[in-house]
CHARMM internal coordinates of N, CA and C (Angstrom, degrees):
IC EDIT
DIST 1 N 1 CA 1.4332
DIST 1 CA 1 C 1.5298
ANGL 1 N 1 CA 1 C 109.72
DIST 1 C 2 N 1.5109
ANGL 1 CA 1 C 2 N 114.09
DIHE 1 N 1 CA 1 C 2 N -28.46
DIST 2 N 2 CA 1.2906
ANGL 1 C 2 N 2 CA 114.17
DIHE 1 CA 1 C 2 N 2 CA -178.23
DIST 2 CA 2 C 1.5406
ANGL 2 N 2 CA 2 C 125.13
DIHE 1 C 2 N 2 CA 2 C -76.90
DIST 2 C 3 N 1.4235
ANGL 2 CA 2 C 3 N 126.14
DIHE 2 N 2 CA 2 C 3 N -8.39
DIST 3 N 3 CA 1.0819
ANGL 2 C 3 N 3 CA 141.38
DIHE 2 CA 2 C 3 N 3 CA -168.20
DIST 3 CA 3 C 2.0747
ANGL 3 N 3 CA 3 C 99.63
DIHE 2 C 3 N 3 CA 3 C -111.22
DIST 3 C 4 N 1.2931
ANGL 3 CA 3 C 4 N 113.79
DIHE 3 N 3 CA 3 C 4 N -27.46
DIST 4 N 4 CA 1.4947
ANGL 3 C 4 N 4 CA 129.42
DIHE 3 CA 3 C 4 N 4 CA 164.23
DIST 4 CA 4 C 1.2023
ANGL 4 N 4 CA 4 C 95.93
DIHE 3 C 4 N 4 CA 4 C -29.24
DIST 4 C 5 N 1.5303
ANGL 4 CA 4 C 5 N 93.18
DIHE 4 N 4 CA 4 C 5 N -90.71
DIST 5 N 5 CA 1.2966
ANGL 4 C 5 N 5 CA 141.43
DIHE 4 CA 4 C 5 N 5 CA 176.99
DIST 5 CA 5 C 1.3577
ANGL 5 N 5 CA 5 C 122.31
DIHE 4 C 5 N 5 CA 5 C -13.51
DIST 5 C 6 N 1.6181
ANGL 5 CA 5 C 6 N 108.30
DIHE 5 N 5 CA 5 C 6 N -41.95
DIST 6 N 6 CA 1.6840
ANGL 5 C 6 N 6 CA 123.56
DIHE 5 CA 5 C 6 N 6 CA -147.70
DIST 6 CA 6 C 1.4695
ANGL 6 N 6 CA 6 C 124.23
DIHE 5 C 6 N 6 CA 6 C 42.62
DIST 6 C 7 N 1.0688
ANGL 6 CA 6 C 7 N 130.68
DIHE 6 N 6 CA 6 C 7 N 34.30
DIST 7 N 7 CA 1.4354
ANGL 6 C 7 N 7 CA 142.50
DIHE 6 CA 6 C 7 N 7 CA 134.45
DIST 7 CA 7 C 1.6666
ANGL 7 N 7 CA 7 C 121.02
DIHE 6 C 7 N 7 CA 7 C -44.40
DIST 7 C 8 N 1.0505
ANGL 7 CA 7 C 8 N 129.80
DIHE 7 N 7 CA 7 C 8 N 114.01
DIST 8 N 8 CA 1.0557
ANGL 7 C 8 N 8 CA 136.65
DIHE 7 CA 7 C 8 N 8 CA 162.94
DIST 8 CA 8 C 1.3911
ANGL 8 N 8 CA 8 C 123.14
DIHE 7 C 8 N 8 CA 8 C -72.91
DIST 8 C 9 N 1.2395
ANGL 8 CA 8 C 9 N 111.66
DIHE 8 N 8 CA 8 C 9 N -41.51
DIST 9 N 9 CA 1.9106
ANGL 8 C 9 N 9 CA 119.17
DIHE 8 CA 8 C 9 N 9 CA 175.89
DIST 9 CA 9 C 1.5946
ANGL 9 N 9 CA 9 C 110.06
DIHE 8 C 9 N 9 CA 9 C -97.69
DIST 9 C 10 N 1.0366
ANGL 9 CA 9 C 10 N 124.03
DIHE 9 N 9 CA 9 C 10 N 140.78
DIST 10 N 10 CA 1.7538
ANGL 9 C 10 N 10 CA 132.83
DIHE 9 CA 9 C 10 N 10 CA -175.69
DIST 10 CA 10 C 1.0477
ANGL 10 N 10 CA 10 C 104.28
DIHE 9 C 10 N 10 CA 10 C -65.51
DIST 10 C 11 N 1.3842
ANGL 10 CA 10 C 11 N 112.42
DIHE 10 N 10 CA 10 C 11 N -44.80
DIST 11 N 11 CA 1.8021
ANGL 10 C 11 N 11 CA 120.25
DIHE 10 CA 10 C 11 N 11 CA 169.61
DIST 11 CA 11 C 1.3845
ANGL 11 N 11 CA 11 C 123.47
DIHE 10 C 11 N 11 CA 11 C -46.10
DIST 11 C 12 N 0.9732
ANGL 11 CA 11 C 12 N 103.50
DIHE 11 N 11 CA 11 C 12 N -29.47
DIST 12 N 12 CA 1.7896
ANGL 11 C 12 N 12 CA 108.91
DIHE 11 CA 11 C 12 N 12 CA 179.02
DIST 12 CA 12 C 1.5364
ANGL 12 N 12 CA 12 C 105.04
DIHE 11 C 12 N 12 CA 12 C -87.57
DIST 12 C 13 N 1.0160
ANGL 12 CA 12 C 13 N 116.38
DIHE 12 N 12 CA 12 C 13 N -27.83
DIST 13 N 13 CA 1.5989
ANGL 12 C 13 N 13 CA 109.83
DIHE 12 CA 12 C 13 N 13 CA 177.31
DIST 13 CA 13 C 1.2136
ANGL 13 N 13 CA 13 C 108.97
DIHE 12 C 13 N 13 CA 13 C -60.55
DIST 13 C 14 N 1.3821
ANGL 13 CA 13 C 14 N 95.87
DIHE 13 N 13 CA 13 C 14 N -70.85
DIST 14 N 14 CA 1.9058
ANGL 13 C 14 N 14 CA 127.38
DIHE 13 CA 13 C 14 N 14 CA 178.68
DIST 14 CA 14 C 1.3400
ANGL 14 N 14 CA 14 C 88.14
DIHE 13 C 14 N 14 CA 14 C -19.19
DIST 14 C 15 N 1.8197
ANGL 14 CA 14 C 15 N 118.91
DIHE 14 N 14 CA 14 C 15 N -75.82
DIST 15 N 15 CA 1.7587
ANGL 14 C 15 N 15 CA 112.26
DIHE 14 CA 14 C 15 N 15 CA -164.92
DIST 15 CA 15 C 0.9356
ANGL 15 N 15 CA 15 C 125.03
DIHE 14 C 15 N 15 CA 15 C -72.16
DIST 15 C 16 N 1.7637
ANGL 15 CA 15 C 16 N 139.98
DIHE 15 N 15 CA 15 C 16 N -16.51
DIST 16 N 16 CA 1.1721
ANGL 15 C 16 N 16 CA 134.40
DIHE 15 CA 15 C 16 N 16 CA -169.67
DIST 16 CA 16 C 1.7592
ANGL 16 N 16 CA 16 C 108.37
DIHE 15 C 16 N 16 CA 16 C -113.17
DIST 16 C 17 N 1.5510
ANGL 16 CA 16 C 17 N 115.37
DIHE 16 N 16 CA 16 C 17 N -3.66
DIST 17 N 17 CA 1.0051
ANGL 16 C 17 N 17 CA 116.71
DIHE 16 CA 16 C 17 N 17 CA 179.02
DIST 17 CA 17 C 1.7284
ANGL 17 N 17 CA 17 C 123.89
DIHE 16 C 17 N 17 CA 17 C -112.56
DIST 17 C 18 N 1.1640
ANGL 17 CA 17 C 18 N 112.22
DIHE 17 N 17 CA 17 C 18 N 76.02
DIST 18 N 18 CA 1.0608
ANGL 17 C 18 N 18 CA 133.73
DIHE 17 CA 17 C 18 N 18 CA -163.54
DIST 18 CA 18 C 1.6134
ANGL 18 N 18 CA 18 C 105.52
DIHE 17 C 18 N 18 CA 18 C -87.98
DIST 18 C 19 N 1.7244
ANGL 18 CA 18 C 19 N 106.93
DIHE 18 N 18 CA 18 C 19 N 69.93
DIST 19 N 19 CA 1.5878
ANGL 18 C 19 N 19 CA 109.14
DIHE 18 CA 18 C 19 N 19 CA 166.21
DIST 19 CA 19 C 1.7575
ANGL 19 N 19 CA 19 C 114.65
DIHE 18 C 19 N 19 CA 19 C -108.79
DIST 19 C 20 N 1.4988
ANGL 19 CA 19 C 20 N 86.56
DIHE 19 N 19 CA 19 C 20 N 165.01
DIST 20 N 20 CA 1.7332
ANGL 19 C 20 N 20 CA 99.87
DIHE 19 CA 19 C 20 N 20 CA 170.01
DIST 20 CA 20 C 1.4170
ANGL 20 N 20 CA 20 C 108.32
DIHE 19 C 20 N 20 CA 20 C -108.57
DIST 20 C 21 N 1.6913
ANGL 20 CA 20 C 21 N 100.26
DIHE 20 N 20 CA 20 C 21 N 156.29
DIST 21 N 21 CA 1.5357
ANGL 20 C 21 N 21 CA 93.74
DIHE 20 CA 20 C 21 N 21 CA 168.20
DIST 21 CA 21 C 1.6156
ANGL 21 N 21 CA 21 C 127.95
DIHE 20 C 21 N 21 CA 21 C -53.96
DIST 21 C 22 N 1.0941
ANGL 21 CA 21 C 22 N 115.63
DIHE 21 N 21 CA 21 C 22 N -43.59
DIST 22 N 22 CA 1.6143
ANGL 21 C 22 N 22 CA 99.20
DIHE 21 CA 21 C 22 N 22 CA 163.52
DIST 22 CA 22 C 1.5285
ANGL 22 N 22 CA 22 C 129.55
DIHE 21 C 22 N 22 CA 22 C -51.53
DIST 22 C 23 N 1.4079
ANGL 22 CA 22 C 23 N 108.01
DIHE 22 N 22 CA 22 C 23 N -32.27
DIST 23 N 23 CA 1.7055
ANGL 22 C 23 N 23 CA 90.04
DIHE 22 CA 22 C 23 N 23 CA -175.21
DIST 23 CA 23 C 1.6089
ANGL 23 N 23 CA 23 C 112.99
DIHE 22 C 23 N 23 CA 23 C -75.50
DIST 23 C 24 N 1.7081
ANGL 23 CA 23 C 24 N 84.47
DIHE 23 N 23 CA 23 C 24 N -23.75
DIST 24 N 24 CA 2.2412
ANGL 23 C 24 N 24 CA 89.96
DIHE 23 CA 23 C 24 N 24 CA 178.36
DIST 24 CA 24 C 1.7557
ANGL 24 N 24 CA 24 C 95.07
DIHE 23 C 24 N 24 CA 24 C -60.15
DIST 24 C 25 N 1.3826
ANGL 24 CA 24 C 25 N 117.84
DIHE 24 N 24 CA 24 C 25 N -59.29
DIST 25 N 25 CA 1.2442
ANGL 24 C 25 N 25 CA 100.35
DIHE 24 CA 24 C 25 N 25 CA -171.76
DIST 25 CA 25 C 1.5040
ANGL 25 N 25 CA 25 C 135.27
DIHE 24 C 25 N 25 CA 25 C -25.25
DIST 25 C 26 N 1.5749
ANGL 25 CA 25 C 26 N 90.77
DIHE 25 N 25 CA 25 C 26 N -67.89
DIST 26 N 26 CA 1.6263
ANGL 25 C 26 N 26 CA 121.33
DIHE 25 CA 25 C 26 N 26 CA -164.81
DIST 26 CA 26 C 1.3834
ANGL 26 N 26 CA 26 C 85.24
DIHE 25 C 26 N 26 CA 26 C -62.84
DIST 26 C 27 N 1.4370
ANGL 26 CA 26 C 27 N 163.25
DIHE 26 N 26 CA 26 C 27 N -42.72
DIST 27 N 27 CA 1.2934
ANGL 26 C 27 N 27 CA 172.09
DIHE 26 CA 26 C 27 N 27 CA -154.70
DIST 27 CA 27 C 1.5416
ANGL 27 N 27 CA 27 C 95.44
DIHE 26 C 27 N 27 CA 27 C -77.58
DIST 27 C 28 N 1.1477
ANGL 27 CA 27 C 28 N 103.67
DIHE 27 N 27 CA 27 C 28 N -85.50
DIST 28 N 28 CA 1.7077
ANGL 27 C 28 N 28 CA 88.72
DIHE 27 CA 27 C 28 N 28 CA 172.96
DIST 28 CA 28 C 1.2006
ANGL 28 N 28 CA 28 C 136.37
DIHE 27 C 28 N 28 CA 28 C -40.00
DIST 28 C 29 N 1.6935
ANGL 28 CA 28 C 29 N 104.82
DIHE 28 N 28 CA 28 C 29 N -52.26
DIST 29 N 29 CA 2.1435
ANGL 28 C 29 N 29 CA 92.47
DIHE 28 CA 28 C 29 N 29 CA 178.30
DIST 29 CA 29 C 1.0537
ANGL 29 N 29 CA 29 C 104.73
DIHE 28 C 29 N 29 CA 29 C -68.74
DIST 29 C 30 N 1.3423
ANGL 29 CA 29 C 30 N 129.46
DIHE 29 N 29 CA 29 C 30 N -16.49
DIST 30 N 30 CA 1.5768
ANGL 29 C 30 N 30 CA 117.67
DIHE 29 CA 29 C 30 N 30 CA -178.10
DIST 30 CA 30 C 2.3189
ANGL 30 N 30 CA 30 C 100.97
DIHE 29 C 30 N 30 CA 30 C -63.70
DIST 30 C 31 N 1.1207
ANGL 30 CA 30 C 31 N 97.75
DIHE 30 N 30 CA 30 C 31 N -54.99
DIST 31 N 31 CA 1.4635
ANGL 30 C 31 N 31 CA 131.23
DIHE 30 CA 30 C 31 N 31 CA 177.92
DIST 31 CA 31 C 1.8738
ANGL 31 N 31 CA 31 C 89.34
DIHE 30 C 31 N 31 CA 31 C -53.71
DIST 31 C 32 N 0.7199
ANGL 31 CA 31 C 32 N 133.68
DIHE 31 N 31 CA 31 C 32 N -99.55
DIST 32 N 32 CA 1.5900
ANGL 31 C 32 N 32 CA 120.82
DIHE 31 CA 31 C 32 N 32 CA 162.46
DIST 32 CA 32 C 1.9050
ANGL 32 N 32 CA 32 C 148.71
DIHE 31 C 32 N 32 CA 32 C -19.97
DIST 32 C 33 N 1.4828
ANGL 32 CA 32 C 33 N 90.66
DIHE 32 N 32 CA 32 C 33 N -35.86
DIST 33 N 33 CA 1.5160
ANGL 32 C 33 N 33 CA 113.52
DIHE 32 CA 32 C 33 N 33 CA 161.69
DIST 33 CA 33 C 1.7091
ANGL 33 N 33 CA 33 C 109.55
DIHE 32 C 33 N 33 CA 33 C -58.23
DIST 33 C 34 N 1.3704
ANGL 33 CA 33 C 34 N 97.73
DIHE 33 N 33 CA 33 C 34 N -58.48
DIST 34 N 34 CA 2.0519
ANGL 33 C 34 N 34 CA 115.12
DIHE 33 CA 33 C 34 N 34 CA -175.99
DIST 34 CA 34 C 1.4438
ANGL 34 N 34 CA 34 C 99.97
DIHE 33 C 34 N 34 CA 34 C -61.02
DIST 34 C 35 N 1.6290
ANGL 34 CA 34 C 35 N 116.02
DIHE 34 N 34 CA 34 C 35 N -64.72
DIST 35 N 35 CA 1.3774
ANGL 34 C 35 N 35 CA 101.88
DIHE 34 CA 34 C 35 N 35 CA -169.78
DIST 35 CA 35 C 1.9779
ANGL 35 N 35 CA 35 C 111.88
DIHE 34 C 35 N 35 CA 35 C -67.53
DIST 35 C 36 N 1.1484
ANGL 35 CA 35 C 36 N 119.31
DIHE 35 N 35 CA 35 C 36 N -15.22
DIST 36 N 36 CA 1.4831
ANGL 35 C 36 N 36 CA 100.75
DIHE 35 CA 35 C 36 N 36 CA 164.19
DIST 36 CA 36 C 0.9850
ANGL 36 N 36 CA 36 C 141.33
DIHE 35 C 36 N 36 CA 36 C -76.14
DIST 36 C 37 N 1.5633
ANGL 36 CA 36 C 37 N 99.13
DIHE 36 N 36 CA 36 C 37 N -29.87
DIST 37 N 37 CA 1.7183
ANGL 36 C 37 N 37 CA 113.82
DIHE 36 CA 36 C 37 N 37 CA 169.73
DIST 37 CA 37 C 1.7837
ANGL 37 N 37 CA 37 C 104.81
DIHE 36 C 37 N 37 CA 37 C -59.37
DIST 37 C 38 N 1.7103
ANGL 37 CA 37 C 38 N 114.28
DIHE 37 N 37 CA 37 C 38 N -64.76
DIST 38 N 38 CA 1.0314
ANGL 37 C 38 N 38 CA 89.71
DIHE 37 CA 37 C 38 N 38 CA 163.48
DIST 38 CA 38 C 1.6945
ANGL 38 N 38 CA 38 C 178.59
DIHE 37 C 38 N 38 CA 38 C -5.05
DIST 38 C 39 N 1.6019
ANGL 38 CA 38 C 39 N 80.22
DIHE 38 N 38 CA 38 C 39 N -65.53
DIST 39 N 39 CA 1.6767
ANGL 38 C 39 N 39 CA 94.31
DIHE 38 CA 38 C 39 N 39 CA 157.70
DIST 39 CA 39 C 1.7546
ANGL 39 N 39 CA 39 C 116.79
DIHE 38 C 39 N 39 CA 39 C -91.95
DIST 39 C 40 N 1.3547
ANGL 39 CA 39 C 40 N 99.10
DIHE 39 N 39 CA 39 C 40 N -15.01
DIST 40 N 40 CA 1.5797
ANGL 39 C 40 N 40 CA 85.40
DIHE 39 CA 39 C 40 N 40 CA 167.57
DIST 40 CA 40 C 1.4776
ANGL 40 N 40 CA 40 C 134.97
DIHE 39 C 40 N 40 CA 40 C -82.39
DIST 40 C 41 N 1.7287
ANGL 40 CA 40 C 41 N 100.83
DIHE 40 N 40 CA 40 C 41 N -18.17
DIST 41 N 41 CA 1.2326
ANGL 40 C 41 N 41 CA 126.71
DIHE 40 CA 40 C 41 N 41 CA 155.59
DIST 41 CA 41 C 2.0621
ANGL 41 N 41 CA 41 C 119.76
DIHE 40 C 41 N 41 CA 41 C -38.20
DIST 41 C 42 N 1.9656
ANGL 41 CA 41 C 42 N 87.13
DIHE 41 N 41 CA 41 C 42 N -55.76
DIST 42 N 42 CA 1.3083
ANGL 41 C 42 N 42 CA 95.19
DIHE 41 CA 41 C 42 N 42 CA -175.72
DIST 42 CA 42 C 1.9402
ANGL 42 N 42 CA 42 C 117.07
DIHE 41 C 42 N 42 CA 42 C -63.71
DIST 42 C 43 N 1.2779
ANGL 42 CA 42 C 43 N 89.57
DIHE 42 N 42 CA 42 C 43 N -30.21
DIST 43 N 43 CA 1.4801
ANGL 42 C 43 N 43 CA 104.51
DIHE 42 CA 42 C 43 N 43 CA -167.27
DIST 43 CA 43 C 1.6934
ANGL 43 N 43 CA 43 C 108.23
DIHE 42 C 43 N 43 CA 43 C -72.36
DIST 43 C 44 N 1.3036
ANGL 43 CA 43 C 44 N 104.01
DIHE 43 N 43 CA 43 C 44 N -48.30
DIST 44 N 44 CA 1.7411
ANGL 43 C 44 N 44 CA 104.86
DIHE 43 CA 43 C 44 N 44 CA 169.95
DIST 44 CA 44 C 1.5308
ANGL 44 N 44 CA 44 C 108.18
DIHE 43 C 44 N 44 CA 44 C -62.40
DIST 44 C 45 N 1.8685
ANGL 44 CA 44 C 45 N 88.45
DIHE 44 N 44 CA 44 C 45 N 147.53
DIST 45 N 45 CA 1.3106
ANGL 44 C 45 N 45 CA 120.60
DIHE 44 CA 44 C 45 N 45 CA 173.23
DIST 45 CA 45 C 1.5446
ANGL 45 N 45 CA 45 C 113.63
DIHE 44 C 45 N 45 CA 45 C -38.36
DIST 45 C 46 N 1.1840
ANGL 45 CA 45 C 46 N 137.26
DIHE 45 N 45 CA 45 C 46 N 147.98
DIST 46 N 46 CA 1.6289
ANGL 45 C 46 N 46 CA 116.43
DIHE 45 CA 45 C 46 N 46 CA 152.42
DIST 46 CA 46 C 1.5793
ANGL 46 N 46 CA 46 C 94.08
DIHE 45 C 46 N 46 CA 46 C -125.47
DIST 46 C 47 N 1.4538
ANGL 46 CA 46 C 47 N 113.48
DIHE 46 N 46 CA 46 C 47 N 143.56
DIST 47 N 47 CA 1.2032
ANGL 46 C 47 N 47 CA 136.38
DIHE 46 CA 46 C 47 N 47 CA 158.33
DIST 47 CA 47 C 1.4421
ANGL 47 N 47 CA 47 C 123.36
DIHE 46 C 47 N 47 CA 47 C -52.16
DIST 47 C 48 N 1.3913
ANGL 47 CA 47 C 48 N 107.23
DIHE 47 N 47 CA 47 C 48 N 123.26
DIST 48 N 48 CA 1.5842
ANGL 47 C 48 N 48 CA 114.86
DIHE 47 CA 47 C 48 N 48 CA -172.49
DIST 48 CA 48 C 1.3421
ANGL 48 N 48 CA 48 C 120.34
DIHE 47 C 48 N 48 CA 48 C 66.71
DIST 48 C 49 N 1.7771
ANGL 48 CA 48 C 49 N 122.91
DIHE 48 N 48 CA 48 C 49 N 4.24
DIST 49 N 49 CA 1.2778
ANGL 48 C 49 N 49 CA 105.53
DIHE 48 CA 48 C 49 N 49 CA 170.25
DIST 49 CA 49 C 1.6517
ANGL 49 N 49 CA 49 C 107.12
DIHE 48 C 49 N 49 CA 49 C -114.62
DIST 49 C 50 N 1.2667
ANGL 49 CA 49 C 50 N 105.02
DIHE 49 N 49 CA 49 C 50 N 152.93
DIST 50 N 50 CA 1.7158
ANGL 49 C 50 N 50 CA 108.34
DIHE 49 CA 49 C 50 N 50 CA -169.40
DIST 50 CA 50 C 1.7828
ANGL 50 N 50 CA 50 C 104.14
DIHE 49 C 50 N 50 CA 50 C -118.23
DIST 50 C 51 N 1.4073
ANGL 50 CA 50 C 51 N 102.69
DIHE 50 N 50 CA 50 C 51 N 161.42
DIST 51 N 51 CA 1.4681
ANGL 50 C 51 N 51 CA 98.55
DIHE 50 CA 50 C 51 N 51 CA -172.49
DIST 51 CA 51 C 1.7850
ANGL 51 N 51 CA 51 C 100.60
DIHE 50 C 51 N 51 CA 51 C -101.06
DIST 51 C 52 N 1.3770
ANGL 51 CA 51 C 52 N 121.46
DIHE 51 N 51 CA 51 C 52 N 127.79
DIST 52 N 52 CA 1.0841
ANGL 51 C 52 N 52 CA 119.21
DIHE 51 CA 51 C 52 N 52 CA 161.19
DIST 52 CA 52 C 1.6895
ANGL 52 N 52 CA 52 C 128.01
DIHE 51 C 52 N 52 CA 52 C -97.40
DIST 52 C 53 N 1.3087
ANGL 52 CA 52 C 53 N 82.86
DIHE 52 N 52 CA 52 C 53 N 130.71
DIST 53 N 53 CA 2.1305
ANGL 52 C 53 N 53 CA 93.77
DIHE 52 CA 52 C 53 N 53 CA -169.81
DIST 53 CA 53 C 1.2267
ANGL 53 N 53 CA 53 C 97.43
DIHE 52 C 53 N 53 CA 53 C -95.42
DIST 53 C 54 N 1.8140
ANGL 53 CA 53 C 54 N 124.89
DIHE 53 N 53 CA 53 C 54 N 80.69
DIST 54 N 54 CA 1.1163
ANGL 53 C 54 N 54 CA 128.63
DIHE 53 CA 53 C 54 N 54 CA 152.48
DIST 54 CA 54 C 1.5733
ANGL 54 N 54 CA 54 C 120.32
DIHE 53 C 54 N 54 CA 54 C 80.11
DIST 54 C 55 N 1.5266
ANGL 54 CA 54 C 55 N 109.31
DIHE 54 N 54 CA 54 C 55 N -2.51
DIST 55 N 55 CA 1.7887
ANGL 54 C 55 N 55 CA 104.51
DIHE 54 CA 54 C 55 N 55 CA -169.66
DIST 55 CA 55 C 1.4162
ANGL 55 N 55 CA 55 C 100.68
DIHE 54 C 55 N 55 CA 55 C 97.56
DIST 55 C 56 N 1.0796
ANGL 55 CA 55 C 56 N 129.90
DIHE 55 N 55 CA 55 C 56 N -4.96
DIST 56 N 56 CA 2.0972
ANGL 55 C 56 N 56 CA 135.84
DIHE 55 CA 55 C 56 N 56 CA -168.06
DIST 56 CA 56 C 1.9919
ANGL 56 N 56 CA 56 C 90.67
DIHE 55 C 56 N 56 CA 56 C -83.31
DIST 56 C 57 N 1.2559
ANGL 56 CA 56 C 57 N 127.51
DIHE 56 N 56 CA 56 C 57 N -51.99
DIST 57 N 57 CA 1.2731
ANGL 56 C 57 N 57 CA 117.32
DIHE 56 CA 56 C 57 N 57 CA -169.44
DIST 57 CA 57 C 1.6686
ANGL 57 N 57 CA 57 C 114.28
DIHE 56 C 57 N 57 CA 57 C -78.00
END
COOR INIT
IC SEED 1 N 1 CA 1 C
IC BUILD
């Protein structure tokens, strides 16, 4: 959270970051939801686009 944040000292987190375990939760699957869609995004096919190997094919 401290690197989130950009806090350099733990202390500054500690005081200005006043969370509960639920909001860390809901923060992550939200934070987890995006990055899965994401890479599953990357991983599916897309229509009409082709992979080029450098100019070689």
């Amino acid at each position: 959270m401290q690197q989130i944040l950009g806090h350099s000292d733990p202390a500054v987190t500690q005081r200005y970051s006043h969370l509960n375990k639920e909001t860390v939760q809901e923060a992550s699957e939200a934070a987890s939801a995006k990055l899965r869609a994401a890479v599953e995004a990357l991983d599916s096919p897309r229509p009409g686009l082709r992979v080029i190997d450098g100019g070689k094919n």
